[in-house]
N, CA, C and O of each residue as an XYZ file, in Angstrom:
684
protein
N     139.892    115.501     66.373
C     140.304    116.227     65.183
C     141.825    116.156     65.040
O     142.590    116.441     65.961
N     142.147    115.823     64.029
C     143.800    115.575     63.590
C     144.244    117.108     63.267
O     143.608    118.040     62.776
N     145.869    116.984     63.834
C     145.995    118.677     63.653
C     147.250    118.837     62.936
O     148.184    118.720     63.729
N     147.700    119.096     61.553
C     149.278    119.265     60.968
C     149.640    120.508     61.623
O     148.753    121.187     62.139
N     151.170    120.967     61.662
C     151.857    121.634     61.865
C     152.946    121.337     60.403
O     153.007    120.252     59.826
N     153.594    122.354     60.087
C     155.068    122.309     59.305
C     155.803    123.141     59.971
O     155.720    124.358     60.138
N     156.923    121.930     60.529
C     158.218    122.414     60.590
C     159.374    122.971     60.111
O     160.236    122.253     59.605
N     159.523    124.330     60.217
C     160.754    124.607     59.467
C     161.525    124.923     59.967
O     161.446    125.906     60.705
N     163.197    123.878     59.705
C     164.150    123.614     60.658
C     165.276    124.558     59.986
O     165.404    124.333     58.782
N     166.032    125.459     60.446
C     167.434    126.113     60.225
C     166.856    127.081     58.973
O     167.315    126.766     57.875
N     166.436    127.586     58.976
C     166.163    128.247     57.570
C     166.702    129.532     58.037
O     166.265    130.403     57.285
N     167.198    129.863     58.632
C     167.862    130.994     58.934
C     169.145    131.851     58.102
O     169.787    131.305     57.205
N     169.316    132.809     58.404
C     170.780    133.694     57.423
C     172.210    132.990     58.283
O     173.246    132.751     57.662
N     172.101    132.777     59.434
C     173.352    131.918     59.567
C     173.691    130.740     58.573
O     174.860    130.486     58.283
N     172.667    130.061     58.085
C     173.392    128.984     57.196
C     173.709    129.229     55.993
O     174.719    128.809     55.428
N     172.509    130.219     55.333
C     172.002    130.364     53.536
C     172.442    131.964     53.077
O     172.053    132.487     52.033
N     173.359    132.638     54.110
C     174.095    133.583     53.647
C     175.614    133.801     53.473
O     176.235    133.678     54.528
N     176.145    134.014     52.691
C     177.997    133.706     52.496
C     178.468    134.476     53.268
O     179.675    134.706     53.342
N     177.702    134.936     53.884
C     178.785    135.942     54.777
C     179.065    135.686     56.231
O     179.562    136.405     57.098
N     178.558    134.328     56.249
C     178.568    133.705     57.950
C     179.144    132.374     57.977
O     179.038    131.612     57.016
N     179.820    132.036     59.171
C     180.832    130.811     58.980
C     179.893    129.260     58.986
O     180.500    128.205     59.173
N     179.068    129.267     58.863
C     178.056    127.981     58.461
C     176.872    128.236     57.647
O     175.666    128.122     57.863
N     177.721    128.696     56.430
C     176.503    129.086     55.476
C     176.894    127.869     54.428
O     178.054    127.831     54.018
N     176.055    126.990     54.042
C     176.011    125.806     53.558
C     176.164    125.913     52.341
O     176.755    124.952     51.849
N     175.838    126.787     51.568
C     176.387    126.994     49.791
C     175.432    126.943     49.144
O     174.374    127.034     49.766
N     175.379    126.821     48.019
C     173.772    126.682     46.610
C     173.339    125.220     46.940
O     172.206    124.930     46.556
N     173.820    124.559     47.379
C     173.234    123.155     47.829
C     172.128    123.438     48.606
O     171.067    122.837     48.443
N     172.283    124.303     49.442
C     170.972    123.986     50.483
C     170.000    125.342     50.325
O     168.914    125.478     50.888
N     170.707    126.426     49.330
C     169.935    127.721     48.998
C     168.556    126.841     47.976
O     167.405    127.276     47.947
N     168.934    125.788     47.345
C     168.507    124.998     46.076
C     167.159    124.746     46.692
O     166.267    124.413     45.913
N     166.866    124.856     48.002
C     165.734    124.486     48.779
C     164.410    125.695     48.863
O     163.193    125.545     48.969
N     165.184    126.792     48.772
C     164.024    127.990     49.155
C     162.815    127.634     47.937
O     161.725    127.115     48.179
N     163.162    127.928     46.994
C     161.819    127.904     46.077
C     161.137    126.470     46.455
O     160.025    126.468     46.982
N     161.632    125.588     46.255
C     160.309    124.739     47.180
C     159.782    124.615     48.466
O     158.619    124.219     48.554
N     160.553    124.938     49.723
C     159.740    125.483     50.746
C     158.844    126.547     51.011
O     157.905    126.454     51.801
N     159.245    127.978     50.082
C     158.171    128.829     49.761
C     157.043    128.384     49.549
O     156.142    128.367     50.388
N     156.942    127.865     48.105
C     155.898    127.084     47.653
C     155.104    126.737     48.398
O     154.040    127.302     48.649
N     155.669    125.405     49.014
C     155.085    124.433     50.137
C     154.053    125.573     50.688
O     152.831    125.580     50.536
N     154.912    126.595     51.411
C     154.016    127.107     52.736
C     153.312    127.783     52.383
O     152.381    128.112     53.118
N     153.500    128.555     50.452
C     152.391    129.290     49.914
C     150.735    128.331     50.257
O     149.759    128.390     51.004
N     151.192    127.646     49.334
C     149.789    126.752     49.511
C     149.372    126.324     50.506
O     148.168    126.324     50.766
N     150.391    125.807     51.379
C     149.495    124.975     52.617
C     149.042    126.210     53.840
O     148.712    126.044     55.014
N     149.167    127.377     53.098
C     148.953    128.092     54.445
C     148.017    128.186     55.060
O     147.737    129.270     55.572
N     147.265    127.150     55.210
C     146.026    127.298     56.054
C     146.484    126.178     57.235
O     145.822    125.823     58.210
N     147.864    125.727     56.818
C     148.467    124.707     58.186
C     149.377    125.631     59.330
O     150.260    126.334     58.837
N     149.255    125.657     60.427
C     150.366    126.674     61.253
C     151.647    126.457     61.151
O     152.105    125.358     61.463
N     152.384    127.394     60.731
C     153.937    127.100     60.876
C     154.857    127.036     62.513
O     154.637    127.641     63.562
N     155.829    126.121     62.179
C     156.640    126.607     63.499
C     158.373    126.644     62.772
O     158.620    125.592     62.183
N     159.149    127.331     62.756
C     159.943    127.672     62.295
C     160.881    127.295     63.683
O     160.870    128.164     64.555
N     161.589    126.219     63.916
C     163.209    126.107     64.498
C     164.124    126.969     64.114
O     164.253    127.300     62.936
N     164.821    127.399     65.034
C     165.948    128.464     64.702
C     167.213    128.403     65.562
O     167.243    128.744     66.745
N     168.224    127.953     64.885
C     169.587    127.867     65.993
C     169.632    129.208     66.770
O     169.406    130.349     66.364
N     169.961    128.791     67.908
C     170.006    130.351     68.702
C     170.980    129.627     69.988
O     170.703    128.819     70.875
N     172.345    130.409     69.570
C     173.401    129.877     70.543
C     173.479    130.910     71.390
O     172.936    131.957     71.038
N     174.227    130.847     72.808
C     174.837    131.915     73.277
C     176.434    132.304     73.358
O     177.127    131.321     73.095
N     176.908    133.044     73.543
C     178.208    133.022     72.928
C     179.553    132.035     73.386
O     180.691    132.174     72.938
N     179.147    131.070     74.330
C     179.861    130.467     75.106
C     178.992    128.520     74.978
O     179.289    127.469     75.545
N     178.135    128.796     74.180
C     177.573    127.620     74.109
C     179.189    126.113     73.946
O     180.396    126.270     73.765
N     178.559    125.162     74.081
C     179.618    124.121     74.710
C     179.930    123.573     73.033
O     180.988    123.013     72.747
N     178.408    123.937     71.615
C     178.348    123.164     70.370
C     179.723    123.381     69.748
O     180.330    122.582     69.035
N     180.349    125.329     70.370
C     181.422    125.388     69.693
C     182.459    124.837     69.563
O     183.295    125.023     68.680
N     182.499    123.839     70.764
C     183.830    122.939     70.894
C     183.756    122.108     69.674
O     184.823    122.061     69.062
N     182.785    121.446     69.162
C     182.812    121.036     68.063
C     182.745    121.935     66.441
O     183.355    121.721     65.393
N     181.927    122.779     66.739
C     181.645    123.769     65.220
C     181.959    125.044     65.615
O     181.826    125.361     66.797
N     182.438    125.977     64.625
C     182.620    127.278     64.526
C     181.289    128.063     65.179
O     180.104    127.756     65.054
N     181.933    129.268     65.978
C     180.848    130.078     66.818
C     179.787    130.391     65.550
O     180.342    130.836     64.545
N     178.140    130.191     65.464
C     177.072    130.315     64.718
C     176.571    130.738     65.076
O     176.760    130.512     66.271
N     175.341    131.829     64.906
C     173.800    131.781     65.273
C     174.124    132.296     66.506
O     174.143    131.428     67.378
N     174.413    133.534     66.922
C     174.783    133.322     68.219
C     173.523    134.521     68.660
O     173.324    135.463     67.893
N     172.835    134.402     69.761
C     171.673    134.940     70.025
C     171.813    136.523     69.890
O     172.706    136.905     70.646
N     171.073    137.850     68.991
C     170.933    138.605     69.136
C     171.670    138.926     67.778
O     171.630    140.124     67.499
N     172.259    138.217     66.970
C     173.013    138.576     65.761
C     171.989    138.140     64.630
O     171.137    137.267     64.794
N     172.185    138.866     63.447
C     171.630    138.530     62.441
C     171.103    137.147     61.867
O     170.088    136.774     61.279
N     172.366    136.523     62.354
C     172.538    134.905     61.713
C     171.017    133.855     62.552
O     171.091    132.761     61.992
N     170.217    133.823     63.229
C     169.380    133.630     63.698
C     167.977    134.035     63.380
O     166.972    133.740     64.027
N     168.072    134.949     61.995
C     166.894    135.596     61.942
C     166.116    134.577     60.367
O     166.941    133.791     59.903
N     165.468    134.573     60.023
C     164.679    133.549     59.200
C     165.390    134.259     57.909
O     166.055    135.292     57.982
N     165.199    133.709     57.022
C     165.546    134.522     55.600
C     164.392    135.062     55.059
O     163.211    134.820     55.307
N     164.839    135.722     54.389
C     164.209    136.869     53.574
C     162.827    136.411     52.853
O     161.723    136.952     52.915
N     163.334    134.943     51.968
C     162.442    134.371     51.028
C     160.904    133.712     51.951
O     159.741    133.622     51.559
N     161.494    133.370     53.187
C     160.391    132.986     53.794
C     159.647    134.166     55.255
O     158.907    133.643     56.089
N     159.831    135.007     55.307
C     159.132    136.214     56.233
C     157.540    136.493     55.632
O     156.690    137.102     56.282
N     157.369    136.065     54.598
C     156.238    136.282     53.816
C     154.913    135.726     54.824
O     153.928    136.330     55.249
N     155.585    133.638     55.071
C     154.469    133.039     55.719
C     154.945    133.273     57.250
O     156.050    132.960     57.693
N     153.934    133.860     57.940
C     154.384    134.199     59.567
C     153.985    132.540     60.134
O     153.413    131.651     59.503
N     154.538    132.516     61.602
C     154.338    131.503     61.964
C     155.055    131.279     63.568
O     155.084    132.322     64.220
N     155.485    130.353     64.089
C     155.993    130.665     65.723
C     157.181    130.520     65.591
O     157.513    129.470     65.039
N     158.192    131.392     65.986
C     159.658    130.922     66.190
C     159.785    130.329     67.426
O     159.239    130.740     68.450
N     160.653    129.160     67.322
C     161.287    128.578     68.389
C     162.976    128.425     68.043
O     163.524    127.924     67.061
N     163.616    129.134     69.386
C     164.653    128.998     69.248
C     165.284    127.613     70.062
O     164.925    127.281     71.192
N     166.376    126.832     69.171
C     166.763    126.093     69.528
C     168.536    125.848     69.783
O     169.215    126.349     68.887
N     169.175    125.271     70.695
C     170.605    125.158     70.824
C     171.246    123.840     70.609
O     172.453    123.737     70.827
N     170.369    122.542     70.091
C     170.982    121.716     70.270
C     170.121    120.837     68.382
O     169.265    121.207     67.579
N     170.930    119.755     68.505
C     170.274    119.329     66.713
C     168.815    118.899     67.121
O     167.845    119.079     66.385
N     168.762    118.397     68.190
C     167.081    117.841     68.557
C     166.198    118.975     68.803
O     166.276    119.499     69.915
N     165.540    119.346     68.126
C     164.713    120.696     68.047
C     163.637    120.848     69.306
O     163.126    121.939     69.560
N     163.318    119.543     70.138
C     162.082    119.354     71.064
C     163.599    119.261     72.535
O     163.208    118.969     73.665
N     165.134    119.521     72.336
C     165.593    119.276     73.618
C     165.630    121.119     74.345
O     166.059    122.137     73.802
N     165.249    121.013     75.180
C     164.991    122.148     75.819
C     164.804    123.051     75.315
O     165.632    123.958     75.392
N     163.563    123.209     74.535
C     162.798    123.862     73.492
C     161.528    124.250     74.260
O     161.197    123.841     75.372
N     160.700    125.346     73.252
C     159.281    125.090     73.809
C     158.303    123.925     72.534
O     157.143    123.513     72.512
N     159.179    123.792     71.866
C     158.152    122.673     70.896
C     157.329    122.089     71.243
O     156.157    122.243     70.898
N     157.876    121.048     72.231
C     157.004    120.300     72.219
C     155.567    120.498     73.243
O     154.685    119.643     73.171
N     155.446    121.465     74.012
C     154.407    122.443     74.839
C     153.285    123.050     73.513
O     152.063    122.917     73.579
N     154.032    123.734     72.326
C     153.396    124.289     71.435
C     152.715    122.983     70.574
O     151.618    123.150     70.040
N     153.334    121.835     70.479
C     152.473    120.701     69.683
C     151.917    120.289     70.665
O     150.992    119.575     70.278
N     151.957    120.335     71.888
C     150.794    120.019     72.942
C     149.042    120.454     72.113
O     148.049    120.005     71.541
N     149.895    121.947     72.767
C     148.474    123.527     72.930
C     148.204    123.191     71.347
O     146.978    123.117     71.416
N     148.425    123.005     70.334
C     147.986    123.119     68.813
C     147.052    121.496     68.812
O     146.113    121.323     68.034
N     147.411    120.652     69.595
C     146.766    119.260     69.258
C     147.232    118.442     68.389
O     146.399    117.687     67.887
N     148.638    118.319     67.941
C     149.061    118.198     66.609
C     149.626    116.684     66.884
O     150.240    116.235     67.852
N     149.295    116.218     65.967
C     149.610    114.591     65.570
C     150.423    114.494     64.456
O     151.358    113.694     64.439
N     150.107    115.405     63.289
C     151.478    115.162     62.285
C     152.234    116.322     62.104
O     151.686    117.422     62.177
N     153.507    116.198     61.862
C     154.297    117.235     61.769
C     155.112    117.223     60.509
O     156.003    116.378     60.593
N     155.110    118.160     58.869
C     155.988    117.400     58.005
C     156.899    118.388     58.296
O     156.417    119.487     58.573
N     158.106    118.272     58.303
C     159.574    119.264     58.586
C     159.903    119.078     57.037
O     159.851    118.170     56.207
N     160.282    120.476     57.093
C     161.317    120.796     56.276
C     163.273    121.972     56.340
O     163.380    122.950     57.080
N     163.967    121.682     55.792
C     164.489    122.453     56.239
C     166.323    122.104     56.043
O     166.690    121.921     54.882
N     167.482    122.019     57.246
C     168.315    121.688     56.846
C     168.598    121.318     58.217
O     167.671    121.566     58.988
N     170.072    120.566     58.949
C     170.582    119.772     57.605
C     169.968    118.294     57.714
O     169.890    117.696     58.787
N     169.579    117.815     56.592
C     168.622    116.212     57.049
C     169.468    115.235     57.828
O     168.940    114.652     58.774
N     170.867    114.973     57.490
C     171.878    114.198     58.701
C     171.881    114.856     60.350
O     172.039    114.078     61.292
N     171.763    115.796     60.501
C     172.015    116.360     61.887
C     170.465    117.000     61.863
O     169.532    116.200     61.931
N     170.187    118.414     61.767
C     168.390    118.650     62.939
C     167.506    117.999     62.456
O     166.883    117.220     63.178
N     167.190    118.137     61.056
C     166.062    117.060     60.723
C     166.035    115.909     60.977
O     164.992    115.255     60.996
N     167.346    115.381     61.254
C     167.381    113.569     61.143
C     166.923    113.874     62.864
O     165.745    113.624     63.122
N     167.591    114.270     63.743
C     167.257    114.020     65.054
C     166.027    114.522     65.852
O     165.678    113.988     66.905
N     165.273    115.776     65.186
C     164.386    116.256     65.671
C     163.465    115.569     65.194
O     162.539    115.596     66.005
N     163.041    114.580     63.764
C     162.263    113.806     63.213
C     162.695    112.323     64.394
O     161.729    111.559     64.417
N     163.199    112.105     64.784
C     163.401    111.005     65.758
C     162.762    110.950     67.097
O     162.309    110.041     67.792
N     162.909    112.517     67.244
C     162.422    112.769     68.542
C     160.964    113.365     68.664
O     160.363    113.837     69.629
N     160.648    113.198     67.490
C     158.960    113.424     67.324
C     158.403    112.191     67.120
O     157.193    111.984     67.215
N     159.523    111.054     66.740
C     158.889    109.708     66.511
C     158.782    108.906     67.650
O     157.861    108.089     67.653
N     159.755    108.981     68.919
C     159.645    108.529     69.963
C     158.550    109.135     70.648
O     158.208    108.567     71.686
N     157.700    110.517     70.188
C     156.674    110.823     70.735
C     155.631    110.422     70.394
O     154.634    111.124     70.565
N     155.537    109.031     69.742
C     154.507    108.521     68.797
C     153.832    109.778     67.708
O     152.758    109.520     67.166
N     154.525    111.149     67.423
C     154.035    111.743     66.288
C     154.127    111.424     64.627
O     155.067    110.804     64.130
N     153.002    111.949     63.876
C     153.191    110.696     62.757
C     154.329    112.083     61.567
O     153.923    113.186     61.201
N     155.259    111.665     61.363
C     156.285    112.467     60.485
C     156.458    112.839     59.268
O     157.175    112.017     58.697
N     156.109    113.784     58.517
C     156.553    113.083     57.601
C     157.451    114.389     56.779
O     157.286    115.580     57.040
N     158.375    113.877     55.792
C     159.751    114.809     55.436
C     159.856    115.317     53.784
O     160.380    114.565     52.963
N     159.409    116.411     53.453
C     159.517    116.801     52.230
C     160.955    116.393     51.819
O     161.819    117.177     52.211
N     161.412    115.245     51.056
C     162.489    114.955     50.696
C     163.036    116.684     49.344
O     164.226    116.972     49.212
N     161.925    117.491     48.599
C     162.472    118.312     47.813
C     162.650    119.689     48.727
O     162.872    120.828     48.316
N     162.518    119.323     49.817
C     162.465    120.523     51.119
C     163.491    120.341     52.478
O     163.493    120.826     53.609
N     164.205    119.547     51.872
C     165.492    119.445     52.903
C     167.192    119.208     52.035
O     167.474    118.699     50.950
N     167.885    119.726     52.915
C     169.354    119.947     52.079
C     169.999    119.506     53.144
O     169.386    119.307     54.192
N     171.383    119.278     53.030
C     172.646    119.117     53.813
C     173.835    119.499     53.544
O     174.232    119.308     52.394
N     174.813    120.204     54.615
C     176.032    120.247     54.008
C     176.690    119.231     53.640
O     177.879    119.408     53.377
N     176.247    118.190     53.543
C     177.498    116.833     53.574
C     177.081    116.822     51.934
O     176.647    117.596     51.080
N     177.602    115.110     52.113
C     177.084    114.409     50.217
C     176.013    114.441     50.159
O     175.381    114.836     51.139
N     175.399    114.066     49.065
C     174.206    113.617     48.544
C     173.751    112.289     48.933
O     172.588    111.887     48.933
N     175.379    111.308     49.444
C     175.296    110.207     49.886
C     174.550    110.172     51.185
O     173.494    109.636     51.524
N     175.700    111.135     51.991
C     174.765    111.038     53.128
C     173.240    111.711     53.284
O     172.457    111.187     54.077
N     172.963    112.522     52.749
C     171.721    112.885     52.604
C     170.796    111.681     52.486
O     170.037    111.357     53.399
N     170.902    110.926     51.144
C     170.315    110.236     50.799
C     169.845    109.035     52.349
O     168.771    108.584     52.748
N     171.236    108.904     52.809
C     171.381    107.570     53.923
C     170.526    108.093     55.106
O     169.971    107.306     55.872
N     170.387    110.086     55.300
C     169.731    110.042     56.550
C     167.525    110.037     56.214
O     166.598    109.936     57.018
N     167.551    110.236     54.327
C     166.176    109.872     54.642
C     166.015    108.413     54.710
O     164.976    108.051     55.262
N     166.619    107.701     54.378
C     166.764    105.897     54.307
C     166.489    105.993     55.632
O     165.298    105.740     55.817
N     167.074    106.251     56.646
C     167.381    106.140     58.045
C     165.538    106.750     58.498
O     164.825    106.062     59.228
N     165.178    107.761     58.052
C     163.885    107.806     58.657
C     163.286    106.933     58.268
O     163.155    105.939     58.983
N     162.711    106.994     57.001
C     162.023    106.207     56.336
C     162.215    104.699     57.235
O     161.382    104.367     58.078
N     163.347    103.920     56.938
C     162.983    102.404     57.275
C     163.290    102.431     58.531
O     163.054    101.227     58.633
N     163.661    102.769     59.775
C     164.162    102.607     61.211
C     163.113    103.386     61.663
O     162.426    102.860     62.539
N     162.778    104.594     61.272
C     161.778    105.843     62.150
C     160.616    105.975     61.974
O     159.921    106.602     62.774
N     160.046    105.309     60.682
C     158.871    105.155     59.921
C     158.427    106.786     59.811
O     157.397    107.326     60.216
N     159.624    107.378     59.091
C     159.031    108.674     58.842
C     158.506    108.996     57.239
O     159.370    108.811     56.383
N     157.772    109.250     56.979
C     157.213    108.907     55.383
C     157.473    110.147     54.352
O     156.756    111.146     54.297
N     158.332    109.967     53.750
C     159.470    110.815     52.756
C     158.287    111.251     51.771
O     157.874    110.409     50.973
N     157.799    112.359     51.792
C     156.690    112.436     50.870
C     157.362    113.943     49.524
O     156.655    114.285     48.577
């Protein structure tokens, strides 16, 4: 028996609220009404919801402003999506399966496809969709269900990048 899961990557108030230092702007807010959607209907698929969850000394800050830091608001799902329940997994790094329980939970579920949605498609989606592809899982990426802080360019270049290198299927 074939088993979906939907992934939902960063959807958290650290990114999609102005009041936190990696809140991505109306670019990636532009996403909620179609991930709602999505999970309205498909809810008969299990959710797993990724969630940055740093600790306050994490090493990411050397590169990015302190985020998401465990036990603060900025880690908690947003508002628009609390509706569809589902498993949180907290994560510290852009690969959502690196020292995660993910990939234990797509064990125990039986799951062969996984479609993610979420942010940002150049950094967690692009790498956690990579690292579900090296698990021979079959991928596939709501292109109207993922945002980025960058361009549109690069956006565009990291579903190119699944699609033809990862064979992840941009649906």
């Amino acid at each position: 028996m074939k088993t979906e899961v939907i992934l939902v990557i960063d959807m958290i108030k650290g990114f999609f609220q102005e009041n936190f230092p990696l809140y991505g702007g109306d670019k990636v807010r532009e996403i909620i009404p179609y991930v709602s959607e999505f999970l309205r209907l498909y809810s008969h698929i299990p959710i797993i919801y990724l969630c940055d969850h740093h600790a306050p000394d994490d090493k990411e800050f050397q590169m990015l402003p302190p985020h998401c830091i465990e036990g603060t608001e900025e880690t908690e799902l947003i508002e628009e999506l609390r509706p569809y329940p589902g498993i949180i997994v907290p994560k510290t790094r852009f690969n959502g399966l690196y020292q995660t329980d993910l990939e234990d939970i797509l064990r125990k579920l039986k799951v062969d496809t996984v479609t993610i949605m979420g942010i940002c498609t150049d950094i967690s989606v692009l790498f956690t969709a990579a690292a579900l592809r090296e698990r021979d899982y079959t991928v596939r990426v709501a292109a109207q269900g993922v945002a980025s802080f960058s361009s549109l360019e690069i956006q565009h270049f990291a579903l190119k990048q699944m699609d033809t290198i990862l064979g992840v299927k941009i649906i």
